[in-house]
LOKOLPA-668601 format. One line per 10 residues: for each residue z, y, x of N, C-alpha, C. Coordinates in steps of 0.2 Angstrom, whole numbers. Last residue first. Example, Ala and Ser with C-alpha at 12.3 -4.5 7.8 and 13.67 -1.06 7.14 Angstrom:
35:-11:64:36:-5:68:39:0:64 | 39:-28:66:39:-22:62:39:-16:66
This chain:
-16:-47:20:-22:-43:18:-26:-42:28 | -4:-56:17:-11:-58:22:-18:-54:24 | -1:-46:10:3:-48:18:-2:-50:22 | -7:-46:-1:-7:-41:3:-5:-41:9 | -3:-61:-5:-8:-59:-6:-9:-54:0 | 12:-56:-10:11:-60:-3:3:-61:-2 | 11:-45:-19:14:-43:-13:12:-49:-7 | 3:-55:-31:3:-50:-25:4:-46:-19 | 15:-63:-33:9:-65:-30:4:-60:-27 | 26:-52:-38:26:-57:-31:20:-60:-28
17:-47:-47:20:-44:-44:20:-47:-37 | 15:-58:-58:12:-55:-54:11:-49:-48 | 22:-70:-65:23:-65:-58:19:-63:-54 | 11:-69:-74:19:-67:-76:23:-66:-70 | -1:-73:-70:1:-65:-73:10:-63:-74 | 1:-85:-68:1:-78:-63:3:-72:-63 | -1:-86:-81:4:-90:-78:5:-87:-73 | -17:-83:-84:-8:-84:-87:-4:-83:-83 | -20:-82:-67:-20:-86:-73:-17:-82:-77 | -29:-68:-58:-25:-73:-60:-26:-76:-66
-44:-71:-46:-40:-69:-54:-34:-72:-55 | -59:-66:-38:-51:-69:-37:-47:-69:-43 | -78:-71:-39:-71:-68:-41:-65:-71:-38 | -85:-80:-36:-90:-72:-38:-81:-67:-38 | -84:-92:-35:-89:-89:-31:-90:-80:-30 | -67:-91:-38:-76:-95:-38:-79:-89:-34 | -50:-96:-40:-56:-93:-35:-60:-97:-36 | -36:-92:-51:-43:-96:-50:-45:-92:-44 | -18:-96:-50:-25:-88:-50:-29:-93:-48 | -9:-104:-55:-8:-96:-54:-13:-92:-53
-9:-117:-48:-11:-113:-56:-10:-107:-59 | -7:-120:-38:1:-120:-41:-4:-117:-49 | -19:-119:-31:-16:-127:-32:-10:-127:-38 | -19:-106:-30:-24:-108:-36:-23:-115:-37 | -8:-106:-20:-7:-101:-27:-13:-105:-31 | -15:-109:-10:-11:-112:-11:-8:-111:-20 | -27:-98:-11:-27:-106:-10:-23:-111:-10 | -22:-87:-3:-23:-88:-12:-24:-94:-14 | -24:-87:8:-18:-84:6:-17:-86:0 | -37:-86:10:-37:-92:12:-28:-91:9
-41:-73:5:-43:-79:1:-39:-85:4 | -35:-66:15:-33:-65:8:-34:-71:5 | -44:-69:25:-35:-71:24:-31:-73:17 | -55:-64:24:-56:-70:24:-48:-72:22 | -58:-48:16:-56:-53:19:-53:-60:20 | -74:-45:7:-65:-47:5:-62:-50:12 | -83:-36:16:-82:-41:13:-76:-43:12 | -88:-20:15:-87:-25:18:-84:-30:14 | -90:-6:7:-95:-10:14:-94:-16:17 | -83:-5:-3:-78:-2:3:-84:-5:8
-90:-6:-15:-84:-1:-14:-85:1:-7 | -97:-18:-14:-100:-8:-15:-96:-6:-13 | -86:-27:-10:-90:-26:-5:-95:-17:-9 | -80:-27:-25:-78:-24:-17:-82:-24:-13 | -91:-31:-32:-91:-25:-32:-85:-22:-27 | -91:-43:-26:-98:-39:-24:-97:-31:-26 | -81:-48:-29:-80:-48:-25:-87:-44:-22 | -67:-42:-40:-75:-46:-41:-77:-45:-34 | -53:-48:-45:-58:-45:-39:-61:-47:-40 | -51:-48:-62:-48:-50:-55:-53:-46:-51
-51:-53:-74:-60:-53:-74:-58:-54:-65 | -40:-46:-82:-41:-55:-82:-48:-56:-78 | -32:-33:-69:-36:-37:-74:-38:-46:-75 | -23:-34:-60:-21:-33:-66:-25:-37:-70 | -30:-34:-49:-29:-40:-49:-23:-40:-55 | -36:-21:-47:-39:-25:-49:-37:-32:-51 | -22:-16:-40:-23:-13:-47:-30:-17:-50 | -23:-24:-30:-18:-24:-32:-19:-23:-39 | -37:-19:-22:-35:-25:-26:-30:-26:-28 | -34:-5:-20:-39:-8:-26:-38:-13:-27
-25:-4:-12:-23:-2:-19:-26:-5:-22 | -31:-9:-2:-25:-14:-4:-22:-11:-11 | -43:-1:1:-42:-8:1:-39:-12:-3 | -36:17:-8:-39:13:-2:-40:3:-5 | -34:26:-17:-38:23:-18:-41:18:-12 | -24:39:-10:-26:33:-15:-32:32:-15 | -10:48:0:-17:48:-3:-18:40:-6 | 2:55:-11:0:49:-4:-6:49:-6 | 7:67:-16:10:61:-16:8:56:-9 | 10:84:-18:9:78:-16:11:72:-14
16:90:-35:18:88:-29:13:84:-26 | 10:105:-46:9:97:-45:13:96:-37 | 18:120:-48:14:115:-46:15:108:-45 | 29:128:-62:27:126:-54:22:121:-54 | 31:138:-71:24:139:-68:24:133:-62 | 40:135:-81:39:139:-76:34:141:-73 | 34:122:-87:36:127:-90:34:134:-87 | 40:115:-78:33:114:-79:31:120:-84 | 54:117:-74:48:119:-69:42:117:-72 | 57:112:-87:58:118:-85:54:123:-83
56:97:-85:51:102:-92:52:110:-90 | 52:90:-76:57:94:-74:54:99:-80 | 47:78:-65:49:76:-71:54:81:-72 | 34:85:-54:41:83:-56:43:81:-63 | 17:81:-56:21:85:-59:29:81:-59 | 8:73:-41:11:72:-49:15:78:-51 | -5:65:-32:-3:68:-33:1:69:-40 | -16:57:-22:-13:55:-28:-7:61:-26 | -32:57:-17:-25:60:-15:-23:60:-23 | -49:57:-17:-44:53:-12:-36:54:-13
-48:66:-28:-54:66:-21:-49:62:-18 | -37:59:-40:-42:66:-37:-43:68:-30 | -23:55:-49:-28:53:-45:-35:56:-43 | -9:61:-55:-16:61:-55:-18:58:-50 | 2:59:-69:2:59:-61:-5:61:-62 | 20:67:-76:12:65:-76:10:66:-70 | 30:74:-75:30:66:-75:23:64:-75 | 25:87:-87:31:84:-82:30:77:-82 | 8:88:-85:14:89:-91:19:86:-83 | -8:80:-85:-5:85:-84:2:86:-87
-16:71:-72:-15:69:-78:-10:79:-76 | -35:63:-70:-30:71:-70:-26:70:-74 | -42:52:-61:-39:55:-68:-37:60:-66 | -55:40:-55:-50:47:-53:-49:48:-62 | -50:21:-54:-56:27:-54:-51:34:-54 | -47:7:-52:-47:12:-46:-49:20:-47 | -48:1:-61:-53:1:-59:-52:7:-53 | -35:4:-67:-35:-3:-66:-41:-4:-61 | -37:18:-73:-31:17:-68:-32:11:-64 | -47:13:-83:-48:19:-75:-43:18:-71
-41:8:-92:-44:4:-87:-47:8:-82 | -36:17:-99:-33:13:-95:-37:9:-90 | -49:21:-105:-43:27:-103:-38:23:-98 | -54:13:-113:-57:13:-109:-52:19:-104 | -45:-3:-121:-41:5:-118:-46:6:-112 | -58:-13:-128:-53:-10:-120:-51:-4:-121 | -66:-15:-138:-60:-12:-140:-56:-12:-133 | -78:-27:-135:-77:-21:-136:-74:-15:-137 | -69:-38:-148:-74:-36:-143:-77:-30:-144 | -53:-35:-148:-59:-37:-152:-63:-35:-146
-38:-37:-135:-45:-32:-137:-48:-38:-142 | -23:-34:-124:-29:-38:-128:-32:-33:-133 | -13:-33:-110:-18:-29:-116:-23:-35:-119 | -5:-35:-101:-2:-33:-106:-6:-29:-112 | -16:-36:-91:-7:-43:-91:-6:-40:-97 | -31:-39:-98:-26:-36:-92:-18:-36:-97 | -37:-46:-108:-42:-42:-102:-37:-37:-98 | -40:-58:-118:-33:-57:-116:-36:-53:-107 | -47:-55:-135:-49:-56:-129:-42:-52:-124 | -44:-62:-150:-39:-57:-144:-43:-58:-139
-44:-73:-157:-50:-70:-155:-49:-62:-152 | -34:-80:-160:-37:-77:-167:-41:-72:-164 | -32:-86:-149:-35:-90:-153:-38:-86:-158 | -27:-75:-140:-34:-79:-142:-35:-82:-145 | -12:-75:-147:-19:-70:-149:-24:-71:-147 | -8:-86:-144:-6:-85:-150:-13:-81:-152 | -7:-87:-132:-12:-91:-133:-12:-92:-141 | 1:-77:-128:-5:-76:-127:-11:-80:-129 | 12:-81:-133:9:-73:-135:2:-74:-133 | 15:-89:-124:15:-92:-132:13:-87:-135
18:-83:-113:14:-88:-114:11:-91:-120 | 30:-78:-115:22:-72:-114:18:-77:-115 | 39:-86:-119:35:-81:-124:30:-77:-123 | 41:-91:-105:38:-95:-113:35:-91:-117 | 44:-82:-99:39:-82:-98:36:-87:-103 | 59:-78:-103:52:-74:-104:47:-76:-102 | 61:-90:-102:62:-89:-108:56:-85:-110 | 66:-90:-88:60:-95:-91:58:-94:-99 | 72:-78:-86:66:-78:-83:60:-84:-87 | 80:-78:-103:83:-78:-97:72:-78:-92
82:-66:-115:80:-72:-114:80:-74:-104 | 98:-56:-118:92:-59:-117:88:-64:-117 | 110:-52:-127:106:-59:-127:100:-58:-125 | 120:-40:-117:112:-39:-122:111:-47:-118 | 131:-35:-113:131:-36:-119:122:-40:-120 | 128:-31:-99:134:-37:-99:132:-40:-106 | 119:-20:-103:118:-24:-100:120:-32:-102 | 123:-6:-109:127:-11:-110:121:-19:-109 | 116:3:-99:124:5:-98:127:-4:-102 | 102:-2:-101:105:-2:-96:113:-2:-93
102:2:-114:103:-4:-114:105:-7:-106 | 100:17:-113:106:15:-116:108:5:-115 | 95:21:-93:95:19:-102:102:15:-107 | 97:19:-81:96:28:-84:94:27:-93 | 87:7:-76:92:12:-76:92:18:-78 | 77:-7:-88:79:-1:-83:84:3:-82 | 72:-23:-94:81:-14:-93:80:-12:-88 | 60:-25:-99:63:-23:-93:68:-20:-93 | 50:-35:-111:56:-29:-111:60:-30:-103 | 32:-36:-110:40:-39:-110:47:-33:-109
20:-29:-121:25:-29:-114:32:-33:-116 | 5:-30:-125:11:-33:-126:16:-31:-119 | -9:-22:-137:-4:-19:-129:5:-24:-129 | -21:-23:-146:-14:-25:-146:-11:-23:-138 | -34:-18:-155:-32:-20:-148:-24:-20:-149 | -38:-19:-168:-45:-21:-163:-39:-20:-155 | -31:-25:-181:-30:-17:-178:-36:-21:-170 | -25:-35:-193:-32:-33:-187:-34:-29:-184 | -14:-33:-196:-19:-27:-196:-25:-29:-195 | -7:-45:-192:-12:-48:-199:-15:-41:-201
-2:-46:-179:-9:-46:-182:-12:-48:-187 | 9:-41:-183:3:-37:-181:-2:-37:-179 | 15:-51:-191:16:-46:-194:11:-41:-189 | 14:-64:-182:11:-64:-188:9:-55:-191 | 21:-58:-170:14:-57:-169:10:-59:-175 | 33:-58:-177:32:-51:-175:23:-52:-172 | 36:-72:-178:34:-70:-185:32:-62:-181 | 34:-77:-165:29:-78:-169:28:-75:-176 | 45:-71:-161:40:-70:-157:34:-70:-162 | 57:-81:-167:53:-72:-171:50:-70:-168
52:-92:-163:52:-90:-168:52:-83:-170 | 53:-89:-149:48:-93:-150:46:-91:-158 | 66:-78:-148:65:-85:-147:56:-85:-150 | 80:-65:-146:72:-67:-149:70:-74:-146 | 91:-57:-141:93:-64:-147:85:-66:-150 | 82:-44:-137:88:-47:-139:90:-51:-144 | 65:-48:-133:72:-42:-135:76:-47:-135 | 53:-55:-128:58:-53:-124:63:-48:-123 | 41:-39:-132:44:-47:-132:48:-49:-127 | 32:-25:-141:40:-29:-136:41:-37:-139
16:-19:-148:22:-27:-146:26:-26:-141 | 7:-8:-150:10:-10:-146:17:-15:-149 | -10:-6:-154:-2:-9:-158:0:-10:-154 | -22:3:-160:-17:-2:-156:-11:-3:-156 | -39:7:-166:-30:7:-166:-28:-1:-164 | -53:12:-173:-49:12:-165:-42:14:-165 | -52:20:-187:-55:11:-185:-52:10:-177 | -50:31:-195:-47:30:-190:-47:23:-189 | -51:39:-208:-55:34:-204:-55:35:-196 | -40:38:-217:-42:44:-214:-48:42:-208
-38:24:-219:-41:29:-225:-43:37:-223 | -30:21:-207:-38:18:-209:-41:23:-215 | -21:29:-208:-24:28:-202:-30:26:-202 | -13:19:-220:-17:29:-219:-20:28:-215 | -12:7:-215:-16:9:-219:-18:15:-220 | -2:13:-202:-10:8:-202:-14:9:-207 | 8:15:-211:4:21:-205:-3:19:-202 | 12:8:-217:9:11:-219:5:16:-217 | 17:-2:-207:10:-5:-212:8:3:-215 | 28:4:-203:19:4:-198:15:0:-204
35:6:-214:32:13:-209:27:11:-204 | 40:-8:-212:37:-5:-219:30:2:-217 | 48:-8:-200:43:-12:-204:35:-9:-206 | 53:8:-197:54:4:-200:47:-1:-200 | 57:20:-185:55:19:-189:55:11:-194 | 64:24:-173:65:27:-180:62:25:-187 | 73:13:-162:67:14:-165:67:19:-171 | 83:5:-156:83:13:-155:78:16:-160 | 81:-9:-155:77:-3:-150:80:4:-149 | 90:-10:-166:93:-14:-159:91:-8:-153
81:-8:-176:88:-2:-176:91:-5:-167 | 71:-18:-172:69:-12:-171:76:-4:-171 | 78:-28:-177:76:-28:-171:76:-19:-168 | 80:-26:-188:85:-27:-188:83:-24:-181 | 66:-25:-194:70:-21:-195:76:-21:-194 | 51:-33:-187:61:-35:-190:65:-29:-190 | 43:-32:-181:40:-31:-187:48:-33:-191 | 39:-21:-165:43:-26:-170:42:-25:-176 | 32:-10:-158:35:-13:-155:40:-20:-158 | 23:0:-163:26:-2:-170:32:-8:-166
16:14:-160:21:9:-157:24:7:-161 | -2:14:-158:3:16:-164:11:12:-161 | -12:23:-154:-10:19:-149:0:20:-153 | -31:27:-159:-23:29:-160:-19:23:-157 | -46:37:-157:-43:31:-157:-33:33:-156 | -50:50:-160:-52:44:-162:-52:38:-160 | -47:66:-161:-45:60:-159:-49:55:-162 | -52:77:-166:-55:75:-162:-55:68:-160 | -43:88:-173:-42:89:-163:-49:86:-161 | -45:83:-183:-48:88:-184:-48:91:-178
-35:71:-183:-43:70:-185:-48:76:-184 | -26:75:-179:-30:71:-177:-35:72:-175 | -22:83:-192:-22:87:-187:-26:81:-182 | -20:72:-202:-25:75:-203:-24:79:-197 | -10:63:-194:-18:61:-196:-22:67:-197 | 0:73:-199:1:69:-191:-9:68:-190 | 1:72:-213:1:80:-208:-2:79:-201 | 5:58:-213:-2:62:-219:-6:70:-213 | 15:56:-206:9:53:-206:6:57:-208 | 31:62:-205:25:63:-209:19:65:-208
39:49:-200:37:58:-201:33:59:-204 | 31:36:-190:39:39:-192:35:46:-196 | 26:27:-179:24:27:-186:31:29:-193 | 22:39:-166:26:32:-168:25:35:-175 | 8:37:-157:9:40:-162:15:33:-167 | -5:44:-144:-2:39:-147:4:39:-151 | -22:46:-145:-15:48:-146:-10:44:-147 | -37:47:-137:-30:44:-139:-26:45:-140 | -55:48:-135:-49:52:-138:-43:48:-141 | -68:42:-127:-62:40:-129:-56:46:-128
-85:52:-128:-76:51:-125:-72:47:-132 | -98:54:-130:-93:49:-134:-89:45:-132 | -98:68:-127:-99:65:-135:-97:60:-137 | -87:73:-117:-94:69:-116:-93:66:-122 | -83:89:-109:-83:80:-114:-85:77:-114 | -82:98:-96:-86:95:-101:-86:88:-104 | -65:109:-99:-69:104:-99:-76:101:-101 | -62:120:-107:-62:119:-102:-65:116:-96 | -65:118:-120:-68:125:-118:-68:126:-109 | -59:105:-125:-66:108:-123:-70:111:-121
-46:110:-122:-48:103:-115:-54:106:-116 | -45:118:-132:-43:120:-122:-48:117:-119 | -45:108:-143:-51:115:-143:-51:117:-136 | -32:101:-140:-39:100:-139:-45:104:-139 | -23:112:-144:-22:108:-135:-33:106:-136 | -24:115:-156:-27:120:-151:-28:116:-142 | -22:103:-160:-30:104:-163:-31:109:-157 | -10:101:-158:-13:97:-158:-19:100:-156 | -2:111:-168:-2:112:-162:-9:108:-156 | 0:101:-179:-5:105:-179:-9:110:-171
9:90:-168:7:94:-176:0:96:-176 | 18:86:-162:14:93:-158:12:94:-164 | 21:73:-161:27:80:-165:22:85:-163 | 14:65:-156:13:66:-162:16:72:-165 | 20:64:-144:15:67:-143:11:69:-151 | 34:59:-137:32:59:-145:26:62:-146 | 34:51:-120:36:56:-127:33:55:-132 | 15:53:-121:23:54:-121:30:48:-119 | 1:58:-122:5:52:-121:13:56:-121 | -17:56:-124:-10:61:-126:-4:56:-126
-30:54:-114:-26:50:-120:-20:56:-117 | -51:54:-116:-44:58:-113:-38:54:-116 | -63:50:-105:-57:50:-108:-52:53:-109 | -71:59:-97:-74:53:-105:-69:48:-106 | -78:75:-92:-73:70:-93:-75:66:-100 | -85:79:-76:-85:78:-85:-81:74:-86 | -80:94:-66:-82:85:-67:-81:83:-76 | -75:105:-57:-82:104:-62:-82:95:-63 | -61:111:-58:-63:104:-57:-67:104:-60 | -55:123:-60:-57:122:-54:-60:116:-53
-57:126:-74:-61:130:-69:-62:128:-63 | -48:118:-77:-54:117:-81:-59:121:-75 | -35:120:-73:-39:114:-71:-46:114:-72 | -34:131:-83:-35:132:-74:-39:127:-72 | -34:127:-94:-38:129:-94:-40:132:-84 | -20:120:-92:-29:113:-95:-34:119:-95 | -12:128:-92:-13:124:-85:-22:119:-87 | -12:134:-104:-16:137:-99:-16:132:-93 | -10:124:-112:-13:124:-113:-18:131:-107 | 5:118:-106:0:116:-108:-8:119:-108
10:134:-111:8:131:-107:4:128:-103 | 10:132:-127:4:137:-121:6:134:-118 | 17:119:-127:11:121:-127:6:125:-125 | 29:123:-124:26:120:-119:19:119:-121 | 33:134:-134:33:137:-127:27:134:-120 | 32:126:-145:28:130:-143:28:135:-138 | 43:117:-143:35:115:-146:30:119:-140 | 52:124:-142:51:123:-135:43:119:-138 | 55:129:-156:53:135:-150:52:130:-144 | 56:117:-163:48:120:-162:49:124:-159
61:105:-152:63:108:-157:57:113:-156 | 68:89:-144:63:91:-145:67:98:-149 | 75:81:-129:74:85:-135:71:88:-140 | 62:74:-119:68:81:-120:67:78:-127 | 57:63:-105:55:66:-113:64:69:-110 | 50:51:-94:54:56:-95:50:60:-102 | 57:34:-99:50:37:-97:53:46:-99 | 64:23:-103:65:28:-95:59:32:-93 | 70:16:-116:64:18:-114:69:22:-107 | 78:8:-125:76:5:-119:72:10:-114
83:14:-135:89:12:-130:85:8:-124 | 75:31:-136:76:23:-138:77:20:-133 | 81:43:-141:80:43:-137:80:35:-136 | 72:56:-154:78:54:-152:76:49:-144 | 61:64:-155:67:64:-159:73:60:-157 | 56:70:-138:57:62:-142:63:65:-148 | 41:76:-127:48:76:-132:47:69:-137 | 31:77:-119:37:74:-117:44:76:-121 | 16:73:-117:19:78:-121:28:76:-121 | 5:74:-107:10:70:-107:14:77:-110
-13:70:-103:-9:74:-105:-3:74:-109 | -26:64:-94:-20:62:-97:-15:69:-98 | -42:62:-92:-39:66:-92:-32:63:-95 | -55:53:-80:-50:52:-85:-46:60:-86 | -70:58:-75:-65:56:-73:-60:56:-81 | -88:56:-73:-83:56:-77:-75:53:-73 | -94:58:-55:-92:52:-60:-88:56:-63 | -101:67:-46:-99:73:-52:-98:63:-58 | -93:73:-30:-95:67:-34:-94:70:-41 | -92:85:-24:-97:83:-26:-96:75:-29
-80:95:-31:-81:92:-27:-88:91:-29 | -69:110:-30:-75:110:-30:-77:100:-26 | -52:104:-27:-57:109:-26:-64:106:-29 | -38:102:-31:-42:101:-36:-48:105:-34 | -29:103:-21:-28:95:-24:-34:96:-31 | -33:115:-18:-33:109:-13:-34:103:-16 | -27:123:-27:-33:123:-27:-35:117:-22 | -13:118:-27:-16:117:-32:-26:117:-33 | -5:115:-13:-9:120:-14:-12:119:-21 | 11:105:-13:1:106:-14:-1:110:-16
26:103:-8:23:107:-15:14:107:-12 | 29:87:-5:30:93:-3:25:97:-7 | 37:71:-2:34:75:-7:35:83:-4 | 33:63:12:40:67:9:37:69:6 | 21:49:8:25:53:13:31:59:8 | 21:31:9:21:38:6:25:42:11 | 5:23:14:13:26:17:13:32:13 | -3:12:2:-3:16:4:6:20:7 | 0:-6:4:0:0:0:0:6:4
């Protein structure tokens, strides 16, 4: 992996000059308020209330017009992330009119919001719909109302089926369902009724993540307390997750995403594909002309005027195949060789060899990838993969 070095403040016009490569890059935009605060999450968000609404949106909305001028590159995705990114409201519309006036879009960008199924949908959709959005990344994380007051959640059951239905009748076809598995006191069985209950949307892409307690969260303080499933348990359930949704025609296209065909988070798979992004807001990161660079997690300083930090530069060998070896498709071996002029080296593959006998990742002709069964430590396979690198 790339040596990070001491974070230290970056010229802004440095980290975003005039380039000559003119590929579409990604745009992220991180709205970082939460009505409340869900006992697993560690992703940075505030309090919310309309005078910080609308402070952090101008904001917002002059940093997307600076960026716009100094970065001639089109853009064809964008995804609004949070925090609660739906509390914007109407506010919405103007953020995206910015990106326009700023940026050149490209007719047929993926536009994402992601949008917990609480509040008042009707108001939520119609702003959307009038921003531009066209596809939605709904966190319905459980279909058990007990489960979901466990999460911290605000909303109910009942509240994503209905936020699905509107969704659809404000015509809104591109929607994603995000799944936690591996909550507390879960087994095989209520695994199975929670993927009963969100795949009977047939929402065209599903996002599954395993629950991880992190520090600096409410489930992290009561740890000692929480029925988990132990290592074999989680990986029962991812296993039975997975073969649960292909069968009903889920293509299973990186460790914690499934799709109808055609339906890839094209906005994620930039990250996965090594590609460049700009993200904007506190805690948002970017990737741009070789150099990864981020916004402190500090709504004040973002607020204030301060600048992105540099990070370490990116996109090299061992990132790409790292962040390639997400995907079910893996390292293609011809588009490494475009990439970097040279050939995968030999170590890596002969380092894999052993791993393909345990049924952890496949190697042909054309490709490296993991299994299933990889995927759930895929972490460790490849940090010893890169050793050999």
């Amino acid at each position: 992996m790339p040596t990070k070095r001491t974070p230290r403040a970056y010229p802004a016009a440095a980290l975003v000059k005039y380039l000559t490569d003119k590929a579409p890059i990604g745009l992220y935009l991180h709205v970082p308020f939460c009505k409340r605060k869900c006992a697993y999450c560690d992703f940075y968000s505030s309090f919310v209330s309309d005078k910080l609404l609308d402070e952090y949106t101008k904001r917002l909305i002059t940093v997307i017009k600076t960026r716009g001028g100094e970065i001639h590159r089109p853009v064809n995705t964008v995804y609004i992330g949070g925090g609660t990114p739906s509390l914007l409201g109407d506010r919405l519309i103007a953020v995206m009119n910015a990106v326009r006036a700023s940026f050149s879009v490209s007719g047929n960008a993926e536009i994402t919001l992601e949008l917990n199924p609480d509040g008042n949908i009707k108001e939520i959709l119609s702003a959307a719909k009038r921003a531009g959005v066209n596809r939605l990344s709904v966190g319905a994380q459980s279909g058990n109302n007990e489960m979901l007051k466990t999460l911290g959640r605000t909303h109910t059951a009942e509240d994503t089926a209905a936020a699905v239905r509107l969704a659809r009748s404000c015509g809104f076809n591109n929607i994603s369902l995000d799944l936690m598995i591996a909550l507390p006191g879960s087994d095989i069985k209520s695994l199975e009724s929670d993927l009963e209950f969100l795949s009977g949307f047939c929402a065209p892409h599903i996002s599954v993540y395993i629950l991880k307690v992190e520090e600096n969260t409410a489930f992290y303080k009561r740890r000692g307390t929480l029925d988990l499933p132990d290592g074999d348990g989680a990986a029962e359930q991812y296993l039975f997750m997975c073969d649960y949704l292909e069968k009903r025609g889920y293509r299973h296209y990186e460790i914690s995403n499934f799709c109808l065909e055609n339906y890839e988070s094209r906005h994620n798979l930039k990250y996965w594909n090594c590609e460049e992004y700009l993200g904007i807001g506190p805690a948002a990161h970017s990737f741009l002309n070789g150099r990864r660079f981020y916004y402190p997690r500090d709504l004040k300083a973002f607020i204030n005027g301060n600048e992105p930090v540099y990070d370490c530069t990116g996109g090299d060998r061992e990132e790409y195949i790292m962040l390639r070896l997400r995907l079910k498709e893996g390292l293609l071996f011809k588009a490494y060789k475009t990439r970097f002029k040279t050939e995968v080296p030999k170590g890596l593959i002969k380092a894999a060899l052993p791993l393909e006998r345990a049924g952890l990742l496949k190697i042909t002709d054309n490709a490296l990838a993991l299994t299933d069964r990889g995927m759930i430590v895929s972490n460790s396979i490849i940090t010893e993969l890169l050793e050999n690198f």
